[in-house]
N, CA, C and O atoms as CSV, one atom per row, in Angstrom:
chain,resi,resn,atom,element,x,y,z
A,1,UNK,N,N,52.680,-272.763,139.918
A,1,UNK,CA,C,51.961,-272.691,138.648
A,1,UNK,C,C,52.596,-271.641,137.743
A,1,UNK,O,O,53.545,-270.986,138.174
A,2,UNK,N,N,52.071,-271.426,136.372
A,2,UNK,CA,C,52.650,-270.820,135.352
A,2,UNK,C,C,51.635,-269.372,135.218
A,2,UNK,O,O,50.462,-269.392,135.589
A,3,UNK,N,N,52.012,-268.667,134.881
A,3,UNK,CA,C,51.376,-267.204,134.707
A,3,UNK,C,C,51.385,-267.132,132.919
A,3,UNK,O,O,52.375,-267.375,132.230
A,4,UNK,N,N,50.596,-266.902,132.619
A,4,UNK,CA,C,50.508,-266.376,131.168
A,4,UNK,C,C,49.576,-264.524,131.084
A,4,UNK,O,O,48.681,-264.032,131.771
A,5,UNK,N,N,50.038,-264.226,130.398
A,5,UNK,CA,C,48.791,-263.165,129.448
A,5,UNK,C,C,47.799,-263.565,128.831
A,5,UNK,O,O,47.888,-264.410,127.941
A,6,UNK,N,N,46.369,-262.868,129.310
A,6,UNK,CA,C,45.231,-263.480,128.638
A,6,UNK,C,C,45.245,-261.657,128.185
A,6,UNK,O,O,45.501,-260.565,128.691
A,7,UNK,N,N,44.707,-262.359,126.690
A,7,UNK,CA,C,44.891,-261.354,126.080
A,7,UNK,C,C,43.210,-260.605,125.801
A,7,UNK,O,O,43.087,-259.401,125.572
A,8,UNK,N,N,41.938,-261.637,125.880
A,8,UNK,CA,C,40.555,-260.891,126.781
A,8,UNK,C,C,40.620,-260.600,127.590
A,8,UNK,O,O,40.256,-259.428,127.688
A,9,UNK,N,N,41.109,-261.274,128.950
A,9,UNK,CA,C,41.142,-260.350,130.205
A,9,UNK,C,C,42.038,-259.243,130.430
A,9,UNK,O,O,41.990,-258.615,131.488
A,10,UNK,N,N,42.934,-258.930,129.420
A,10,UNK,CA,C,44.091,-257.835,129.356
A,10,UNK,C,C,44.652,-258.154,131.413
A,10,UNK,O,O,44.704,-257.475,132.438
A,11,UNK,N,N,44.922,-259.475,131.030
A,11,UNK,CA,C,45.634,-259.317,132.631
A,11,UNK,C,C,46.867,-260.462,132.409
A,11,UNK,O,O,47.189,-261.078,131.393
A,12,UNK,N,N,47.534,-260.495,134.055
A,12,UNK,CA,C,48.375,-262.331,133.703
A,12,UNK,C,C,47.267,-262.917,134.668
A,12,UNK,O,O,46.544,-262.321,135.466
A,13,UNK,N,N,47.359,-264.477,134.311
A,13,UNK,CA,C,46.260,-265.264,134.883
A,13,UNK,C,C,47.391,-266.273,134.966
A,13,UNK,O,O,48.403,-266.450,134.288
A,14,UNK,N,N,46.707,-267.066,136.369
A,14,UNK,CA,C,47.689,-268.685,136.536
A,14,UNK,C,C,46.931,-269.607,135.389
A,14,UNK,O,O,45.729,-269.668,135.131
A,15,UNK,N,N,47.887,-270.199,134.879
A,15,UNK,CA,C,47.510,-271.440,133.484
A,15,UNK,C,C,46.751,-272.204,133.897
A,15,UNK,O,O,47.069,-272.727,134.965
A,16,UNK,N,N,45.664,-272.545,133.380
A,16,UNK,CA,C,44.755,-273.959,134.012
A,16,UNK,C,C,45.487,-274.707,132.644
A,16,UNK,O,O,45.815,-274.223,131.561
A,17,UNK,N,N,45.606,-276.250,133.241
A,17,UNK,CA,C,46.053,-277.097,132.464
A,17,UNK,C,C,47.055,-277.128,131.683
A,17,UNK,O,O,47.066,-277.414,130.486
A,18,UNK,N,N,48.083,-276.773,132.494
A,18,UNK,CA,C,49.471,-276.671,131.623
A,18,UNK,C,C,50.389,-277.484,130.924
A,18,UNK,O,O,51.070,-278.284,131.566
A,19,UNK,N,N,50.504,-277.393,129.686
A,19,UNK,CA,C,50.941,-278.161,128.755
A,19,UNK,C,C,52.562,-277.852,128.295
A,19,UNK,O,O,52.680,-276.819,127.636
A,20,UNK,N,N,53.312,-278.302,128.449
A,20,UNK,CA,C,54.628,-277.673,127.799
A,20,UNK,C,C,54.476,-278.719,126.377
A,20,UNK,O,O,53.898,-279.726,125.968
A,21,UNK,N,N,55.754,-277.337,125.871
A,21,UNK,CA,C,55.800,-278.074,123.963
A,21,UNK,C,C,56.702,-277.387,123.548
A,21,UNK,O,O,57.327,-276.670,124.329
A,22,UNK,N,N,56.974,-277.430,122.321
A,22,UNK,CA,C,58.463,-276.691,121.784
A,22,UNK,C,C,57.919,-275.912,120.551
A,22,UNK,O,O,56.913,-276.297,119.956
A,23,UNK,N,N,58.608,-274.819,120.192
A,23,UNK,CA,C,58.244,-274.230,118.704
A,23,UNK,C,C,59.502,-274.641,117.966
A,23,UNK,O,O,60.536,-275.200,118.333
A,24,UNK,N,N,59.038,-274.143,116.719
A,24,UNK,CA,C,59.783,-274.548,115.358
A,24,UNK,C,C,61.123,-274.790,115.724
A,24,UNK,O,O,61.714,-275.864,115.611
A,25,UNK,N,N,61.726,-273.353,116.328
A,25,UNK,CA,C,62.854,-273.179,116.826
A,25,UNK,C,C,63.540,-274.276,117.597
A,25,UNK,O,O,64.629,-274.807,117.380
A,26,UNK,N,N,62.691,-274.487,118.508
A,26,UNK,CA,C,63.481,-275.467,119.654
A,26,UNK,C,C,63.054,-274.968,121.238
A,26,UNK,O,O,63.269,-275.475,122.339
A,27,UNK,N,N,62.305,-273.661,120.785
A,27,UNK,CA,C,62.467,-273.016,122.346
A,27,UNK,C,C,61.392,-273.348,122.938
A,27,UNK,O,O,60.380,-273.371,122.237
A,28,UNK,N,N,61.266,-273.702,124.380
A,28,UNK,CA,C,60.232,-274.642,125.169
A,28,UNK,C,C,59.320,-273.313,125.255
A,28,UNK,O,O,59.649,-272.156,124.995
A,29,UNK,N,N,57.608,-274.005,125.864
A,29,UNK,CA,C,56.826,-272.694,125.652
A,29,UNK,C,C,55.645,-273.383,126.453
A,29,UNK,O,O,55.550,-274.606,126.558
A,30,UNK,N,N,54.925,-272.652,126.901
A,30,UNK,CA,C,53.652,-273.627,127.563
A,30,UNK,C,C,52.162,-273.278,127.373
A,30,UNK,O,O,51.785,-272.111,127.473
A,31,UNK,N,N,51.243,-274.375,127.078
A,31,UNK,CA,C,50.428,-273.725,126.144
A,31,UNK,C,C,49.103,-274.169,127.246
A,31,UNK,O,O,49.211,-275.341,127.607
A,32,UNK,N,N,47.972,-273.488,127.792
A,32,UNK,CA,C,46.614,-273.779,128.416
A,32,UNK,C,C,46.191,-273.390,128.389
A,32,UNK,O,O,46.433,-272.605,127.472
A,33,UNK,N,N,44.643,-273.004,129.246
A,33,UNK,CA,C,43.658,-271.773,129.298
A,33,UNK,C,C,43.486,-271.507,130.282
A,33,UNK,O,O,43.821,-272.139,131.284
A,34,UNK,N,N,42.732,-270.171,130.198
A,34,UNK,CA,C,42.444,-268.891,131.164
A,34,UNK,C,C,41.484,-269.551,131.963
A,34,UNK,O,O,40.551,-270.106,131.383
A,35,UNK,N,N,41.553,-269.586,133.223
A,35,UNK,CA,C,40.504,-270.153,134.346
A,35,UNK,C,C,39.428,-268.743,134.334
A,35,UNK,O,O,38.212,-268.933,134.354
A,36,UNK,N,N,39.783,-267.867,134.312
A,36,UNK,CA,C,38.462,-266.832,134.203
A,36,UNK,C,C,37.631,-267.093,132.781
A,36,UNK,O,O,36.506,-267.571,132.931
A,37,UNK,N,N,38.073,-266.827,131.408
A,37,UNK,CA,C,37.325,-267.040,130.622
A,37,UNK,C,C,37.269,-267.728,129.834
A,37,UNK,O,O,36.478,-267.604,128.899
A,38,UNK,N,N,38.225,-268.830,129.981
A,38,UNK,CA,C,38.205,-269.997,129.119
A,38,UNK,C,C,39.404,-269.613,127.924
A,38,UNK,O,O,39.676,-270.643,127.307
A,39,UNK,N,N,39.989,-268.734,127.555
A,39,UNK,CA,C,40.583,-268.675,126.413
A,39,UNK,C,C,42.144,-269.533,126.054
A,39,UNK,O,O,42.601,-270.311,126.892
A,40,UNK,N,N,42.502,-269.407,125.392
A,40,UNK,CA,C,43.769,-270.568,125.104
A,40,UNK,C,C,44.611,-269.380,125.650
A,40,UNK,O,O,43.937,-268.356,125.752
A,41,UNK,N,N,45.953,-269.247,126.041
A,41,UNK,CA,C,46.904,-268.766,126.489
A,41,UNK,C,C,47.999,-269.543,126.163
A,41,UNK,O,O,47.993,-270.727,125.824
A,42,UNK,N,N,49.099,-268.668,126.312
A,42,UNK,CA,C,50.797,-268.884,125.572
A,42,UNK,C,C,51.779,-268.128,126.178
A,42,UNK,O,O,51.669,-266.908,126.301
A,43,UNK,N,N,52.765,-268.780,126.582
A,43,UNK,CA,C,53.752,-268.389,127.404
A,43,UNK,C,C,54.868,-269.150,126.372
A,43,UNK,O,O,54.730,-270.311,125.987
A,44,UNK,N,N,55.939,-268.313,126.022
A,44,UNK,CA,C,57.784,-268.714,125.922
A,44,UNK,C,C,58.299,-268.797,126.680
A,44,UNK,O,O,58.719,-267.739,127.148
A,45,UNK,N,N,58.643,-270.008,127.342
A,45,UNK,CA,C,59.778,-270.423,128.221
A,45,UNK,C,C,59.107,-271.509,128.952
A,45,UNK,O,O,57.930,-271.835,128.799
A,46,UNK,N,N,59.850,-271.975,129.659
A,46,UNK,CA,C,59.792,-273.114,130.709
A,46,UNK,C,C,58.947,-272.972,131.743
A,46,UNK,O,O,58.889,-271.860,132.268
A,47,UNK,N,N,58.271,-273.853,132.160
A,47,UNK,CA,C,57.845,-273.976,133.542
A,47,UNK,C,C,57.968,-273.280,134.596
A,47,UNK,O,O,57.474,-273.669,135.655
């Protein structure tokens, strides 16, 4: 699984429901939410 920063829980959390996608740029990034509190989370880079 993917680790992101949740930025309410000031911790890293494993991604529930991980989505990859690209920004403007081109650079891959993966976008889900926080299994503790529900919040959206964001990671740059790959899988």
């Amino acid at each position: 699984m993917v680790e992101a920063y949740c930025v309410k829980c000031r911790a890293k959390r494993e991604v529930k429901d991980p989505q990859e996608t690209k920004l403007k740029n081109g650079r891959p990034a993966v976008k889900g939410t926080c299994p503790t509190c529900g919040t959206n989370v964001f990671r740059i880079g790959k899988m």
